[in-house]
C-alpha positions in Angstrom: -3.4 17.9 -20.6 0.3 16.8 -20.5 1.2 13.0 -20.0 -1.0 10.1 -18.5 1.2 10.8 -15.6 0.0 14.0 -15.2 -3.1 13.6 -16.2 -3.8 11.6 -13.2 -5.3 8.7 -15.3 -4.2 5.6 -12.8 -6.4 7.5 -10.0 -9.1 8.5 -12.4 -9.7 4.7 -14.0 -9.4 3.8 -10.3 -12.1 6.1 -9.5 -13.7 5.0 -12.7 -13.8 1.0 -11.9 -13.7 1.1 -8.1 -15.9 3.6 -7.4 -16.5 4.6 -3.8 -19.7 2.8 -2.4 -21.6 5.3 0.6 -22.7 3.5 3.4 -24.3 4.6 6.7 -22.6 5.4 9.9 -23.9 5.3 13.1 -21.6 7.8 14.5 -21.7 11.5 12.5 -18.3 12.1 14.6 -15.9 9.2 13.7 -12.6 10.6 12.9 -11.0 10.2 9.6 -8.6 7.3 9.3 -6.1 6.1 7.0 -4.4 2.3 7.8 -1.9 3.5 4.7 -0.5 6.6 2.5 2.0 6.1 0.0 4.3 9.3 -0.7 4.3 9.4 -5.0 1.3 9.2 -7.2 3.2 7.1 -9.3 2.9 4.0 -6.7 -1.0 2.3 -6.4 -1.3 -0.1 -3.0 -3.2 -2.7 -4.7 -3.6 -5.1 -1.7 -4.0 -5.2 1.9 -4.4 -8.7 3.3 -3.9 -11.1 5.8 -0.5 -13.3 5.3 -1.3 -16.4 3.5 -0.9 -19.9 3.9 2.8 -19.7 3.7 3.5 -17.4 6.5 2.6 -20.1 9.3 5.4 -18.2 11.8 3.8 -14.6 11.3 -0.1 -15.4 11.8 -0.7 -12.0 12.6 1.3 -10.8 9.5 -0.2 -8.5 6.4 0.9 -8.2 3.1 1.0 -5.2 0.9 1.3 -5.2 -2.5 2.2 -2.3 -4.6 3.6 -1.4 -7.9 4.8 1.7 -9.9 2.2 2.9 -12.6 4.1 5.5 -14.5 6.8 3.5 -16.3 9.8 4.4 -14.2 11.9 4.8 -11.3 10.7 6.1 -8.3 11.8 6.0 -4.5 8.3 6.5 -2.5 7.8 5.8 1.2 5.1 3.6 2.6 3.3 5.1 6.1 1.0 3.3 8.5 -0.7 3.5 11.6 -0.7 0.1 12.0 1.7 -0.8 14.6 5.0 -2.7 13.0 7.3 -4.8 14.6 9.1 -5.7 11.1 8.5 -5.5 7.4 10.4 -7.4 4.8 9.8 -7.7 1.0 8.7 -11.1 -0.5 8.0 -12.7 -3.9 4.5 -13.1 -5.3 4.6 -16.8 -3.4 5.0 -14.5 0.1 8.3 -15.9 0.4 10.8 -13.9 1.9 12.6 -11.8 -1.3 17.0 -11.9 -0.8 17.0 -8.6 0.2 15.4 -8.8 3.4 13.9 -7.1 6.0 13.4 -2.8 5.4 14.6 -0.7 7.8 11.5 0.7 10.1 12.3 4.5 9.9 10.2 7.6 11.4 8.7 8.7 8.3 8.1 4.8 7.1 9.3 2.2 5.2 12.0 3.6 1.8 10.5 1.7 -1.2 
């Protein structure tokens, strides 16, 4: 009912195409964990990887890709328990975009 947005379809054809594949713990007690959350349904994290071969000076560095689904605007802020020391946006190339490093904030990084 309503729009796509509302709908949820962007979850559900997620759902749909990469479904979730069960495999078996050896603990029954391992806590829940989430490396990242992403405040608006409108924005899917696509990618989580290791910096590539152009990020020589940040070996340990990872790249997260995201984009917004729904068509608009939105402002949406990206959480982690990974532990940051600085985030910056770059181009599809992982070269560092002209607008620099984010601001680490307490509730994230503003996207």
């Amino acid at each position: 009912a309503g729009s796509f947005q509302e709908a949820g379809v962007i979850q559900q054809a997620y759902n749909l195409n990469f479904p979730l594949h069960v495999v078996p713990a050896s603990c029954a007690q391992c806590p829940a964990w989430s490396a990242f959350s992403v405040s608006s349904p409108a924005i899917v994290l696509e990618t989580v990887k290791q910096a590539g071969a152009g990020a020589e000076d940040r070996p340990e560095g990872v790249v997260v890709r995201l984009y917004e689904a729904h068509g608009s605007t939105v402002t949406a802020w990206l959480q982690t328990s990974l532990p940051i020391k600085e985030a910056m946006l770059c181009d599809l190339l992982e070269r560092p975009a002209t607008q620099g490093h984010l601001p680490l904030e307490p509730q994230g990084l503003r996207l």
